[in-house]
C-alpha positions as CSV (number, residue, x, y, z in Angstrom):
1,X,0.0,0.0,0.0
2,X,3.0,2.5,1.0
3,X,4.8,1.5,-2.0
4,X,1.7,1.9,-4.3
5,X,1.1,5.5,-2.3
6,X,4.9,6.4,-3.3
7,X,4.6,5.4,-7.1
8,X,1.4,7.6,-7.2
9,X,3.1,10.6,-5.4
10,X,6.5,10.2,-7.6
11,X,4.4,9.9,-10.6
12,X,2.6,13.2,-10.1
13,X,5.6,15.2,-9.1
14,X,7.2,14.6,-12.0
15,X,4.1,15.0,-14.0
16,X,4.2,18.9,-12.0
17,X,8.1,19.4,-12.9
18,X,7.4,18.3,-16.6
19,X,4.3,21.1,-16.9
20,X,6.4,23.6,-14.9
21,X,9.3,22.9,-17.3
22,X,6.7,22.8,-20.4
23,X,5.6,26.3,-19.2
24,X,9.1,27.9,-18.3
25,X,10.6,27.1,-21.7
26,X,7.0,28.7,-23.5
27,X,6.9,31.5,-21.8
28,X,9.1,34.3,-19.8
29,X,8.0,37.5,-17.3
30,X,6.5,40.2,-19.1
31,X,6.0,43.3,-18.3
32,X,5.1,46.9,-18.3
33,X,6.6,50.1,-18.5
34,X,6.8,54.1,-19.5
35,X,8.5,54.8,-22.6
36,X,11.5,56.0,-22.5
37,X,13.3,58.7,-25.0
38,X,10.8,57.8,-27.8
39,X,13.2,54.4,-28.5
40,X,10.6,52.6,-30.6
41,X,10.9,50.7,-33.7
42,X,7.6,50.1,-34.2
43,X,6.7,47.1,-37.1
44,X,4.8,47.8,-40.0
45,X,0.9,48.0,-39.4
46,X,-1.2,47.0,-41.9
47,X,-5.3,46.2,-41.9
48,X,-5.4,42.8,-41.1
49,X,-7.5,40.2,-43.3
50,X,-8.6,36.5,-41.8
51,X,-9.2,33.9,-44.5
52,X,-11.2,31.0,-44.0
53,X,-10.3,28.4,-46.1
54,X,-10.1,24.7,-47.3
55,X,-8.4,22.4,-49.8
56,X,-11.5,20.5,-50.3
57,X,-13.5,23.6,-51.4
58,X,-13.9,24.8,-54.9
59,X,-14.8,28.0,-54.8
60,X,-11.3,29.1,-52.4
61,X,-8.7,29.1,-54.6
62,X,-10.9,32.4,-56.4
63,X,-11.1,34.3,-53.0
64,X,-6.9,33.3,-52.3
65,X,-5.6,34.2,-55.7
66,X,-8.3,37.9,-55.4
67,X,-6.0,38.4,-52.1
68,X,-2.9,37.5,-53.7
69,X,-4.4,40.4,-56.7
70,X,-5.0,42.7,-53.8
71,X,-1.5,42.6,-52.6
72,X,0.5,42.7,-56.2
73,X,-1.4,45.4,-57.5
74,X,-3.1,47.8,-55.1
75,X,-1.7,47.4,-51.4
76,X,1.6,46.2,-50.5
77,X,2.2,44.1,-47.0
78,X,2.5,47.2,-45.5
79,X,-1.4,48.2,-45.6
80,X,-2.7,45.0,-45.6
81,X,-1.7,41.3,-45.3
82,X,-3.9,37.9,-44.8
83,X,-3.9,35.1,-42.9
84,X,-5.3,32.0,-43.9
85,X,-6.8,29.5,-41.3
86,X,-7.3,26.6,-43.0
87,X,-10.4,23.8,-42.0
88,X,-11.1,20.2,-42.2
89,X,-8.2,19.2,-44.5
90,X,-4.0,18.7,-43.8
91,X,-3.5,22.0,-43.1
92,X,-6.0,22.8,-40.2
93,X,-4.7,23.3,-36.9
94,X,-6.9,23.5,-33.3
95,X,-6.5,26.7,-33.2
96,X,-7.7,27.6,-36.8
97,X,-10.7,25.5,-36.5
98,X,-11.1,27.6,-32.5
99,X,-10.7,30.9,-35.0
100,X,-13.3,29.6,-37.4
101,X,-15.7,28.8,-34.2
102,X,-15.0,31.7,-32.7
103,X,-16.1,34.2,-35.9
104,X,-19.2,31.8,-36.2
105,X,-18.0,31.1,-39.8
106,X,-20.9,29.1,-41.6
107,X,-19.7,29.5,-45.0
108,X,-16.3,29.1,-47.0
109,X,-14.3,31.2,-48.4
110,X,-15.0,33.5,-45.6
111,X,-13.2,37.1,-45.5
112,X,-12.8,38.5,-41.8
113,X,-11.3,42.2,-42.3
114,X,-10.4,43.9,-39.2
115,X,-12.2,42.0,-37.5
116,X,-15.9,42.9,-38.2
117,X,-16.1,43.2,-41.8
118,X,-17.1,39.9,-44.2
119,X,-17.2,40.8,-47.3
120,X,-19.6,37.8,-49.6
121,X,-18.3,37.8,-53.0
122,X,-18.5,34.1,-53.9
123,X,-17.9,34.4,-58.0
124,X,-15.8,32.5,-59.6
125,X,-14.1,34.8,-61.2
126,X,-10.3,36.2,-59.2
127,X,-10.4,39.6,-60.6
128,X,-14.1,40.0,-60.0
129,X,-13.6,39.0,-56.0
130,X,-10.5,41.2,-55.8
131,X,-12.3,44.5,-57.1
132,X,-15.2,43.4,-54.4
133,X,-12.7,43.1,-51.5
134,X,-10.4,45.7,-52.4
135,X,-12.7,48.4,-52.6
136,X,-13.9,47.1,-48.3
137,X,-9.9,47.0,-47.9
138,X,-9.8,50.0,-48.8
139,X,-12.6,51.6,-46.6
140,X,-10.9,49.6,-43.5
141,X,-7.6,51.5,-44.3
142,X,-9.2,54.7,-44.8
143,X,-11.4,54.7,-41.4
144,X,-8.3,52.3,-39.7
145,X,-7.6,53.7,-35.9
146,X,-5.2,52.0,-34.1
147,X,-4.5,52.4,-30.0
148,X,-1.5,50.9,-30.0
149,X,2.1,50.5,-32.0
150,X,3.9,46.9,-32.1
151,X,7.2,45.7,-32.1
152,X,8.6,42.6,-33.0
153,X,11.7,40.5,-33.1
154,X,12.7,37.0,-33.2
155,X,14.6,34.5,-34.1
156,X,13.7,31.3,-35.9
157,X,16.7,29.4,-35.2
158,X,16.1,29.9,-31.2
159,X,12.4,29.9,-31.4
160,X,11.4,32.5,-30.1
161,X,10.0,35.8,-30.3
162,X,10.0,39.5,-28.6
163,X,7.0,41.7,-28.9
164,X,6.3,44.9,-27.4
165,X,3.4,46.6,-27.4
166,X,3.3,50.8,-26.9
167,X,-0.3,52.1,-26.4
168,X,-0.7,55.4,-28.1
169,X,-3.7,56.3,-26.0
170,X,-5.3,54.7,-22.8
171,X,-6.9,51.3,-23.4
172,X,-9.4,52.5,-20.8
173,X,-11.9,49.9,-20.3
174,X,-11.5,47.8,-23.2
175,X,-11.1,44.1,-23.4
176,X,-7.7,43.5,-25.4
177,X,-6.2,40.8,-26.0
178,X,-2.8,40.2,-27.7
179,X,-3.0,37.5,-30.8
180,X,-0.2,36.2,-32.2
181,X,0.1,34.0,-35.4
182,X,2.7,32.2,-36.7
183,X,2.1,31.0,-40.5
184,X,4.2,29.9,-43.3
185,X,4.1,31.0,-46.9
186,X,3.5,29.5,-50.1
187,X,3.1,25.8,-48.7
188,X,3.2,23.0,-51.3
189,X,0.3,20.9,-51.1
190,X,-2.0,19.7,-53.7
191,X,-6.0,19.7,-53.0
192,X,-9.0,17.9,-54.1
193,X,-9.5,21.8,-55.3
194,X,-6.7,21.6,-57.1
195,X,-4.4,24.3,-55.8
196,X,-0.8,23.6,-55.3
197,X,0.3,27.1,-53.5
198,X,-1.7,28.1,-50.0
199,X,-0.6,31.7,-49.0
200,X,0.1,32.7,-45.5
201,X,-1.2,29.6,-43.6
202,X,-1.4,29.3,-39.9
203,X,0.9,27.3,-38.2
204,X,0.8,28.1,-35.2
205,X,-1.2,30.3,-32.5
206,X,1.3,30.9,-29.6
207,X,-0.9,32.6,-27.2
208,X,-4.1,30.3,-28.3
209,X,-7.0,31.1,-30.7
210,X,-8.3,34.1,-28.4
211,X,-4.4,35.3,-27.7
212,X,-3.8,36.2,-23.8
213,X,-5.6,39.3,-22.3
214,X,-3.6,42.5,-21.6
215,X,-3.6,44.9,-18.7
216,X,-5.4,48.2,-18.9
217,X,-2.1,50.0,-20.7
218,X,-1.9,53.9,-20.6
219,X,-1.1,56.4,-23.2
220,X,3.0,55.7,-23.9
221,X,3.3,52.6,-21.1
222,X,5.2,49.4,-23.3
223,X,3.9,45.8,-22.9
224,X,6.7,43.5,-23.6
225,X,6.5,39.6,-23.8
226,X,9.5,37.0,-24.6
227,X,7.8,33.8,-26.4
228,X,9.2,30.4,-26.8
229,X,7.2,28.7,-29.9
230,X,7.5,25.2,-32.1
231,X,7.4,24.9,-35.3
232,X,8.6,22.4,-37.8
233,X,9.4,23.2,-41.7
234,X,12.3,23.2,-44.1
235,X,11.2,26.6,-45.5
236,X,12.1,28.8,-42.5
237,X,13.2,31.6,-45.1
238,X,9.2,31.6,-45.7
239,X,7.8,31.7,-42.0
240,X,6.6,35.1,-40.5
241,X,4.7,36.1,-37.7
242,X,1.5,38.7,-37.0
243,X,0.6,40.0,-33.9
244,X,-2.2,41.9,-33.4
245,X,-4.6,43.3,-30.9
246,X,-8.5,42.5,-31.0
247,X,-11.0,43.8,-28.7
248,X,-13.1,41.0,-27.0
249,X,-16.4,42.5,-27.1
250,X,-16.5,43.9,-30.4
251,X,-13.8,41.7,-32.5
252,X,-13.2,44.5,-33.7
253,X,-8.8,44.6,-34.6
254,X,-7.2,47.6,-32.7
255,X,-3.7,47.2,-33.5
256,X,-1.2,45.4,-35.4
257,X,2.7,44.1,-36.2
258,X,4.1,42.3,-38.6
259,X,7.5,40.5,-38.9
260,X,9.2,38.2,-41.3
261,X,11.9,35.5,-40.4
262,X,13.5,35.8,-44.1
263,X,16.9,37.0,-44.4
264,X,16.4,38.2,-48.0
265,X,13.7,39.7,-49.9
266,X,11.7,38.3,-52.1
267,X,12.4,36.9,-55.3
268,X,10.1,37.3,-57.9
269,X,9.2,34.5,-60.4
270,X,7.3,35.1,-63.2
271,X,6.1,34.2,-66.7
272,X,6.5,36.3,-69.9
273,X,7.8,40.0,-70.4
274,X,7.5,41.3,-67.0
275,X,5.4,40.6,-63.6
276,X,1.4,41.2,-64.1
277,X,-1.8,40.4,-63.3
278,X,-4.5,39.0,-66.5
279,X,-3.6,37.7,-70.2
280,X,-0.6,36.6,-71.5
281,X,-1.1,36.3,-75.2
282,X,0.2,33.5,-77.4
283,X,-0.8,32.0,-80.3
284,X,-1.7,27.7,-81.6
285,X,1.7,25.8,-82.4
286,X,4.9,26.2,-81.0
287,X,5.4,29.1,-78.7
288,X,8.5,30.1,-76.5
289,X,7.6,31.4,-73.5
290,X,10.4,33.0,-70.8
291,X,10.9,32.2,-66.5
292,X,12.5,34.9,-65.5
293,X,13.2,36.2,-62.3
294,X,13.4,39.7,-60.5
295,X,15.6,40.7,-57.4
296,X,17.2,37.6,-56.5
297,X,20.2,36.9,-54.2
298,X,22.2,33.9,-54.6
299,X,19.9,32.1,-56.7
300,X,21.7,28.2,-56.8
301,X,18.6,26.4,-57.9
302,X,15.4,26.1,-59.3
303,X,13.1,22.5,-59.3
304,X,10.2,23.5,-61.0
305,X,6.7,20.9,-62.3
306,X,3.8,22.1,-64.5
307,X,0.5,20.8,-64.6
308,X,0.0,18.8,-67.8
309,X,-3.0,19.6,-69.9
310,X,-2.8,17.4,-73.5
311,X,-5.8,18.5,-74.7
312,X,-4.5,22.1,-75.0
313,X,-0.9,21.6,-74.7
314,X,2.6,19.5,-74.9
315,X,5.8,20.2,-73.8
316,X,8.7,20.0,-76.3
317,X,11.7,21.7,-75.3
318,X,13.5,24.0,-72.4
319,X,16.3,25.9,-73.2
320,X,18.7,28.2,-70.8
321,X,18.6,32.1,-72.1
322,X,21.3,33.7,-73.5
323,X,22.1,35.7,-70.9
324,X,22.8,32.7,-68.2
325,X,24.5,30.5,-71.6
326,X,24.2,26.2,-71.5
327,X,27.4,26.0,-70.8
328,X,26.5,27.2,-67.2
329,X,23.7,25.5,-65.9
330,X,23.1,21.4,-65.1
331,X,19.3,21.0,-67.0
332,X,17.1,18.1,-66.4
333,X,13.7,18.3,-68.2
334,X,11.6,15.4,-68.6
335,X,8.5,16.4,-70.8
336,X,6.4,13.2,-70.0
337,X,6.1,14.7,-66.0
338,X,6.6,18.6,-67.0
339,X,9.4,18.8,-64.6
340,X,12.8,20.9,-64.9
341,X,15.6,21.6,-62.5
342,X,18.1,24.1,-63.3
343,X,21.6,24.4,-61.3
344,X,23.6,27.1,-61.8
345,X,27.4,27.0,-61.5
346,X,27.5,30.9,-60.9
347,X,24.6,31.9,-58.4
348,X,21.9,34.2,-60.4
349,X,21.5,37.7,-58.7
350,X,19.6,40.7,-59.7
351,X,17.0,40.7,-62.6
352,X,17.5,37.4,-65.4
353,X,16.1,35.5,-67.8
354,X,16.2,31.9,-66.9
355,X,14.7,29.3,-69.3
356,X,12.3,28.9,-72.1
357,X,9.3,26.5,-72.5
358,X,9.1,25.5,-76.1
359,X,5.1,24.5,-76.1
360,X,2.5,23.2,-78.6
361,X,-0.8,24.9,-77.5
362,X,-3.6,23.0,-79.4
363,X,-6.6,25.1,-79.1
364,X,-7.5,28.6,-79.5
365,X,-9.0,29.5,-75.7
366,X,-9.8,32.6,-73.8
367,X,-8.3,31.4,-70.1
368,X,-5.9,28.8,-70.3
369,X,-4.7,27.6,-67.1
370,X,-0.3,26.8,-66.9
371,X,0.2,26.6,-63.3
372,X,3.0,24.9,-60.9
373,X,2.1,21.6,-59.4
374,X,5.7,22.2,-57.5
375,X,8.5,25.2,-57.3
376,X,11.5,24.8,-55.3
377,X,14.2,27.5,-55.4
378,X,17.6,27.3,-53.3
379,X,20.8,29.2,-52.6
380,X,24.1,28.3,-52.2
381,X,23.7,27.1,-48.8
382,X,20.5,24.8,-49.9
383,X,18.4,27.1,-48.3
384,X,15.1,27.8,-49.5
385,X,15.0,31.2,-51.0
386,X,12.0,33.3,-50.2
387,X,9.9,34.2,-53.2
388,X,6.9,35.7,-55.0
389,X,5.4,33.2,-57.7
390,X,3.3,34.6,-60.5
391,X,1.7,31.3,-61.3
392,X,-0.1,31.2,-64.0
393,X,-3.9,30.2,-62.9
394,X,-6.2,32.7,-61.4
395,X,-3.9,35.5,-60.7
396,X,-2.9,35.6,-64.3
397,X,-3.6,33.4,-67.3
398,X,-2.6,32.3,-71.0
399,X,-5.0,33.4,-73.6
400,X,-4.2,31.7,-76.9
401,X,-5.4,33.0,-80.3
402,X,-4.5,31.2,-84.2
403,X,-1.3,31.8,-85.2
404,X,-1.8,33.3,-88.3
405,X,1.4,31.7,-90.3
406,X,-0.4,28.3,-89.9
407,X,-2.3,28.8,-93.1
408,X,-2.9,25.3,-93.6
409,X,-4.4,24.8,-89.9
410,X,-2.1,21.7,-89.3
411,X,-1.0,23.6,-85.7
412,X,3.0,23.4,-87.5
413,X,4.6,26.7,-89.2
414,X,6.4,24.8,-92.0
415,X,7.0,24.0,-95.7
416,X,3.5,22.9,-95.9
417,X,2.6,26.7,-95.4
418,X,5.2,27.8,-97.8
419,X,3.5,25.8,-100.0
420,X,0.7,27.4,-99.9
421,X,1.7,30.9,-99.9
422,X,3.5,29.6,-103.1
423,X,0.6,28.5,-105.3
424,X,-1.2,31.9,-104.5
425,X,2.0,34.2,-105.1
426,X,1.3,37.2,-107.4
427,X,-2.2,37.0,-107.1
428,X,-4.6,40.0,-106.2
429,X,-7.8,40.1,-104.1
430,X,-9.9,39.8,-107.5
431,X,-8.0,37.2,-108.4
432,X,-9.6,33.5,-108.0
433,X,-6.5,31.9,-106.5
434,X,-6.1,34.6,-103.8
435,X,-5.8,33.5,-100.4
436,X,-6.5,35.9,-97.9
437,X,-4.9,34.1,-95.2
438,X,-1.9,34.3,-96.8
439,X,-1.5,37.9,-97.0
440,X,-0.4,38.6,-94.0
441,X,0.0,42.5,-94.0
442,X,-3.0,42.9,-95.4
443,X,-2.4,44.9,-98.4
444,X,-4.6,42.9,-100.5
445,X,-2.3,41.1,-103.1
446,X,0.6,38.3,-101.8
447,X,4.4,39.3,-102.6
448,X,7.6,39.5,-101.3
449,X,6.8,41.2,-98.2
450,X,3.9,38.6,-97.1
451,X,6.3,35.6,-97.8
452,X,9.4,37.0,-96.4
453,X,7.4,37.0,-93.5
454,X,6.0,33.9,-93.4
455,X,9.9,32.7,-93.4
456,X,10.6,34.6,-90.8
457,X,7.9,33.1,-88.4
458,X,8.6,29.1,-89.7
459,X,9.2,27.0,-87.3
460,X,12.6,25.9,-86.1
C-alpha cells in the first residue's frame, strides 16, 4: 500500500516538474513600463484580413488568388496582409478551427477584415472577387484607428519571439487581448480543389486562438512579452509572424505588427515579359515562352513541375537564355512529367532571364490555365530562397489565339505553309487563287513582303 502510495506521489511530481518545465521554456516575465526617449521601432501596421479556407473547397482558390491580386497590384504588405486559417483538411490546426468557431463562420471562403467586416463575393471569377474586396480593404484602411504601435523581433533558429506593445492612447476599459500568429508561406500541397500554393497559412497560434488578455495600458506605457514557440518546416526563409490586438467585445482589430523570419527579400518568379496580373497572349503551335526572375540573391537552384493539360498543350523543349548561356547551368527536363531543374554553377543575382518552355498549344482559348504543381528555389547554402510566384492560374492566365502563319491549320509553321503561300503568289484580291490568309499584311495582293514574313515566323 505505502509502496503503491509512493509510485502515485513520484508519478505526479514529476508530471508537476514536466508542466512547470513545459511552461518555463513557453513562456518568460513580461512586463510593463513608460517609454522612454521615444526608443521605438515600431513594425509595420497594416489592416489585417482572416481567410477562411479549405483544400477541399472549390470555390477558395478564387477568393486566395483575389487576395494575392489585392496585394501585387493595389496594397503592399505594408497596408494589408492575410492570414489563412485553414479547416477540415492537412493544413487545419486546433486553433484555426477555434478561430473559425470563434467568428461563427458558416460558409467558406469566408473574409474577416479587421475583425468585423465579411465581405460575400462568392464568383468564380479572381479579378471580379478582388475589385469586391479591395474596394472594403480600402474603406478599412481609410477609417483604420489603431490604439496601440507593435514591435517585434525574433529568431527562428532559437524559437522565439519579442514583442512589445506601446499604447498610443489609454486602453481605458477595453477588453484586449494580444494575438499572435505564426504562418508559413507559399506551402506546397495539392488539394481535391486543385491548388498547389496556399498563402500565408497558420501554423501556429502561440498565445491560443483568443491570444492572452492584456492589462489596462496607458497612453505611452510598453507591454513586452518573450515567447518560446515550435514549429517544424524546411522553408524557415518563408515563415513570419503577426501580432495583433482585437477587442473582446466587439472583435473588432485595434492594433497590429508584422515580422518576417527571411533574411532576404523576395524573389520574384514570373512568366512572360514582365510581372502582371490578367492575359498573356500566345498564339496555336509552338510558342516560347520565358521564367525569368526579378531581385534575386544567390539564386543556386530552381526545381520547377507544370500541370500537364494534353488537350490544349505539350511540352517539347527547355532551353537556358542567352544571358545565363548552356554552358553554365546542369538542366534536367523530362516532358512526360513537366518537370525541370536548373543548377547554376554561378549563383543568379539581380534581374535574369532563366529558361524557355518551347510549347505546342492546341486550341485557341480565352483562359488557359499553366500553373506549378511544385516550385522549389535554393541558394548556395541549400536554403530555400523566399519568393513571390506569378503562377499562372487565377492571378494571371494564358490566352491563346490562331497563329496566323499556320495557313494550312495543321498547328505546324512549316513547308506545308510555304506551299501554300506559293501556289497563290502574285495573285490579287480579285483574283480566283487569292488566299486571304496568306496575305499577312494585309495589303490585298501576296508578294515578297507577305512571304518573307512567313519565313521569318517558320518553325525551327
Amino acid at each position: 500500500m505505502n509502496n503503491k502510495f509512493l509510485r502515485v506521489n513520484v508519478s505526479l511530481l514529476c508530471l508537476v516538474i514536466l508542466i512547470s518545465l513545459t511552461f518555463s521554456l513557453n513562456s518568460s516575465p513580461s512586463k510593463v513600463y513608460a517609454l522612454e526617449d521615444g526608443e521605438f521601432n515600431p513594425s509595420p501596421s497594416p489592416v489585417i484580413g482572416e481567410l477562411f479556407t479549405g483544400a477541399w473547397c472549390p470555390h477558395c482558390p478564387y477568393a486566395g488568388a483575389a487576395l494575392e491580386i489585392i496585394q501585387l497590384t493595389r496594397f503592399n504588405k505594408d497596408e494589408f496582409f492575410y492570414l489563412a486559417y485553414h479547416y477540415n483538411d492537412v493544413m487545419a490546426t486546433s486553433e484555426s478551427t477555434e478561430r473559425t468557431n470563434f467568428y461563427k463562420v458558416r460558409g467558406f471562403p469566408s473574409l474577416i477584415i479587421g475583425g468585423v467586416n465579411n465581405p460575400i463575393y462568392d464568383r468564380d471569377d479572381a479579378s471580379a472577387v478582388a475589385q469586391g474586396y479591395g474596394n472594403i480593404i480600402d474603406d478599412v484602411i481609410k477609417k483604420k484607428r489603431y490604439i496601440a504601435q507593435i514591435a517585434i523581433k525574433g529568431s527562428f533558429d532559437n524559437n522565439e519571439f519579442n514583442v512589445k506593445i506601446l499604447a498610443t492612447e489609454d486602453f481605458g476599459k477595453r477588453n484586449i487581448n494580444m494575438v499572435a500568429v505564426l504562418y508559413e508561406d507559399y506551402v506546397n500541397f495539392e488539394g481535391p480543389n486543385g491548388d498547389c500554393f496556399h498563402r500565408y497559412v497558420v501554423r501556429n497560434m502561440p498565445y491560443g486562438s483568443k491570444g492572452r488578455g492584456l492589462i489596462k495600458l496607458k497612453k505611452d506605457q510598453v507591454f513586452e512579452d518573450t515567447r518560446k514557440f515550435v514549429l517544424s518546416t524546411k522553408a524557415k526563409e518563408l515563415v513570419g509572424l503577426v501580432v495583433f490586438l482585437q477587442d473582446m467585445d466587439t472583435k473588432e482589430i485595434v492594433g497590429s505588427g508584422v515580422y518576417r523570419f527571411a533574411s532576404k527579400s523576395d524573389a520574384v518568379f514570373y512568366w512572360g515579359d514582365k510581372p502582371g496580373t490578367g492575359a498573356i497572349n500566345l498564339v496555336t503551335c509552338k510558342n516560347n515562352i520565358m521564367f525569368k526572375v526579378k531581385d534575386a540573391a544567390d539564386l543556386k537552384e530552381i526545381f520547377l513541375q507544370i500541370k500537364l493539360n494534353n488537350e490544349f498543350f505539350d511540352m517539347v523543349d527547355v532551353k537556358i537564355s542567352e544571358k545565363i548561356g548552356s554552358k553554365n547551368v546542369d538542366l534536367a527536363f523530362d516532358p512526360g512529367r513537366g518537370e525541370v531543374k536548373c543548377t547554376f554553377k554561378n549563383p543568379i543575382n539581380g534581374n535574369s532571364d532563366l529558361f524557355s518552355f518551347s510549347i505546342k498549344f492546341k486550341k485557341e482559348t480565352d483562359n488557359l490555365q499553366f500553373p506549378l504543381r511544385k516550385f522549389i528555389a535554393r541558394d548556395s547554402l541549400g536554403n530555400q530562397v523566399p519568393f513571390i510566384l506569378y503562377d499562372v492560374k487565377h492571378i494571371c492566365y494564358l490566352k491563346i489565339t490562331p497563329n496566323k502563319y499556320d495557313v494550312d491549320g495543321n498547328l505546324s509553321v512549316n513547308n506545308a505553309d510555304l506551299t501554300v503561300l506559293i501556289n497563290c503568289f502574285g495573285t490579287f484580291r480579285k483574283d480566283k487563287d487569292y488566299n486571304k490568309k496568306c496575305d499577312f499584311n494585309k495589303d490585298s495582293r501576296i508578294d515578297l513582303n507577305d512571304l518573307t514574313e512567313l519565313i521569318a515566323n517558320l518553325e525551327e
